[in-house]
N, C-alpha and C positions, 0 to 999 in steps of 0.2 A: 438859589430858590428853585425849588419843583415845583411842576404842576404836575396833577395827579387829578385823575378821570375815573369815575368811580359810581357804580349801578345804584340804586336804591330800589327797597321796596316799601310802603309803607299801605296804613288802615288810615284813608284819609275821611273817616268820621266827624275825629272830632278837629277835623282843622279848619281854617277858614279859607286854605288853598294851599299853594305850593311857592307862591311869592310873598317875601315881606310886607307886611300891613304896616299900617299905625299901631300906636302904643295898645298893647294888650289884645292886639288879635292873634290866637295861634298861629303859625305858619311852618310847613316841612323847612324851608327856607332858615327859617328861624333857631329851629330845634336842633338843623345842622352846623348852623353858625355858631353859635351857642356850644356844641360839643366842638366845634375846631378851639373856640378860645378858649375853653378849659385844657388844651393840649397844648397850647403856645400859639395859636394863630392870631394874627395882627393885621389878616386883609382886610377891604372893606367888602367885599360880597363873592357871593356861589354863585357859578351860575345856571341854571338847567336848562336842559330838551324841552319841555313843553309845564306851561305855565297853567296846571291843573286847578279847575278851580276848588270852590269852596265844597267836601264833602266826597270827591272825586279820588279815587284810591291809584294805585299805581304798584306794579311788578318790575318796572326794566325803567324809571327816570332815572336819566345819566347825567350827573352833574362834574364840577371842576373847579378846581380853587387850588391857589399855590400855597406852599408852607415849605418851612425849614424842620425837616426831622432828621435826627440822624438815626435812624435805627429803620427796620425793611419795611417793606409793605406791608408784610401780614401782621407786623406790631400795631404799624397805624391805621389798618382793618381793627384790630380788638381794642384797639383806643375810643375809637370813634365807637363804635357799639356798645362797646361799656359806658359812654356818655350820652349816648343819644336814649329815647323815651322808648316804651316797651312797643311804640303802634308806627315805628320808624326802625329799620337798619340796611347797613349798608352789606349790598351780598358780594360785590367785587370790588376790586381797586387797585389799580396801578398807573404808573408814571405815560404820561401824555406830552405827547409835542409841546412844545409853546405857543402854537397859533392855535389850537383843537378850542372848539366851543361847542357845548353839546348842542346849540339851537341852530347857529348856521352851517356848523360841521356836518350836520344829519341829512342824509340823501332823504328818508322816508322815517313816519311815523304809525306804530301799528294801534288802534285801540278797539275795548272790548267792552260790551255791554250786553248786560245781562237781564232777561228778563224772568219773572216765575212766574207763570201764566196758571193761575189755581184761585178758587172762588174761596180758598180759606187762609187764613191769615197763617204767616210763619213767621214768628217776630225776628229768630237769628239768622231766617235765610235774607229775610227783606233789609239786613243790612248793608248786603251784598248787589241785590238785586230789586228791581221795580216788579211788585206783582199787580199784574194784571190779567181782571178777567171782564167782559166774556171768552171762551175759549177762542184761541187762535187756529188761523190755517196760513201752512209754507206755500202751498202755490202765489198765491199773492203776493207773499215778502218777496218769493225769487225773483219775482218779474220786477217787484220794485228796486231792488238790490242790483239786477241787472242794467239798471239806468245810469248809473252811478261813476263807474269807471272811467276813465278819460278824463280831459279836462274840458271845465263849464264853469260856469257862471253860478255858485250858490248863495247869492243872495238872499236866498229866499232861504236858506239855513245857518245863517251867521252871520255875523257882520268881521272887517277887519281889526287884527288886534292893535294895529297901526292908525292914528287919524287918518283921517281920506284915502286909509288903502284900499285897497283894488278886491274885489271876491273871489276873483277866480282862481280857483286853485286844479290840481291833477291827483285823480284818484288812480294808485296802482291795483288795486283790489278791493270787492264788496263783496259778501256773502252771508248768509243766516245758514244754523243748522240747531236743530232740536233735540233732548231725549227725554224718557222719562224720569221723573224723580221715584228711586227706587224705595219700593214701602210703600209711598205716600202719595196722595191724590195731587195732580200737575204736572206740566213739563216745565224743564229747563229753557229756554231762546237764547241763541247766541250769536249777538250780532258783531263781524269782527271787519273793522274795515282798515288798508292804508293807504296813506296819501302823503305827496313830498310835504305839506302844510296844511293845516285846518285852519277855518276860521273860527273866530270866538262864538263857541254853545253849540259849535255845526253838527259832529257825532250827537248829541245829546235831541239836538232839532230832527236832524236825520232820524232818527228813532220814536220819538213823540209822532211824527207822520206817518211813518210806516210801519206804528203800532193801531194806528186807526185804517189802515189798510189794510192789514191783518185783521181787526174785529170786524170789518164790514162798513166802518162810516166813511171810507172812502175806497175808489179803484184803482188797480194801478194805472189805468189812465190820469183819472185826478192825480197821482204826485208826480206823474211828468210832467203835467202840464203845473206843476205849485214848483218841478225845477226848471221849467220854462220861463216862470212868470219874473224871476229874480227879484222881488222884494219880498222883505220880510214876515211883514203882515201878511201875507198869500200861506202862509205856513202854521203848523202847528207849534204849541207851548213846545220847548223843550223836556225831552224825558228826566226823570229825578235824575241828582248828582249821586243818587246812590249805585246803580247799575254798572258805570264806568269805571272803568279802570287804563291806564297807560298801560302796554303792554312790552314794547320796548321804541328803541330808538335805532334808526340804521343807520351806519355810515360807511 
């Protein structure tokens, strides 16, 4: 029996996340398990890097699961893809240790969020992206962006995916950088941050707040002190699941 580690990228629209639900809820999870057992697979679960929720898309989630094939890698690359759905596939794949787990194996996680800052509606960008207006300004994201790094205490932008786990986690890097959308009235926002572990909605919280620090209804003093404050309620709704994306997984 191999185990075999293996990239995905999927359009997490229409899913309801990336872990198995109950009966009849979509899930990546699902739709890959589902094409391993049309090829002779007989485990009972995949397991992934980071457990994206419902609506939340993904470029580099790294998952793993054992099988008996006899034929190469690149056959059971075009197996899996020829069974998996058009808004799912897999872009690499090969053979992994036997202890490798994409979630505790992973040093760091990098992800991406996207905003379209434009007072007119774009139905196919805003799949992608949360548009928001009124217009935005960088100097305030940087400063807030700048708080970020290091390890603290974000309770006030997540909670653990764990019962009674703990919030604090370690960010290696936070940043925003903008352009314009070419033709068309708006800019692009691109907020990219990684950390050894997120908490549950943290990216998505992280953004909802220092998207209101950006329009003006708050400074960047206000969201140090809301990541000072360490509870939840001190903070803003989280940003849409549509913005988001996993971008990869390190190890």
């Amino acid at each position: 029996m191999q185990r075999y580690r293996a990239t995905l990228s999927y359009d997490g629209a229409d899913f309801a996340g990336f872990q198995r639900q109950g009966q009849g809820a979509r899930t990546v999870q699902g739709e890959l398990e589902g094409a391993l057992g049309r090829i002779g697979w007989s485990g009972r679960s995949v397991t992934g890097a980071g457990r994206t929720d419902r609506g939340v898309h993904a470029l580099g989630q790294v998952v793993a699961f054992e099988l008996e094939w006899g034929h190469g890698e690149g056959d059971l690359l075009k197996a899996l893809n020829a069974n998996l759905p058009a808004d799912v596939a897999i872009l690499e794949l090969g053979a992994a240790d036997p202890d490798f787990h994409p979630r505790f194996s992973a040093r760091s996680r990098r992800y991406r969020y996207t905003i379209y800052n434009s007072p007119i509606r774009q139905p196919l960008r805003e799949r992608y992206a949360w548009r928001v207006w009124p217009e935005m300004s960088l100097p305030p994201l940087e400063a807030s962006a700048a708080a970020l790094p290091g390890e603290h205490d974000f309770g006030s932008f997540g909670t653990s995916p764990e019962s009674g786990g703990h919030t604090i986690r370690r960010v290696l890097s936070a940043g925003w950088r903008h352009s314009p959308v070419e033709g068309q009235a708006g800019d692009w926002w691109i907020f990219e941050i990684e950390a050894e572990a997120f908490l549950y909605r943290m990216v998505r919280t992280l953004v909802g707040a220092m998207k209101q620090v950006a329009t003006g209804e708050l400074t960047p003093d206000d969201f140090r002190g809301i990541l000072a404050a360490r509870r939840r309620e001190a903070s803003a709704p989280p940003a849409p699941a549509c913005g988001l994306c996993l971008v990869e997984a390190k190890y």
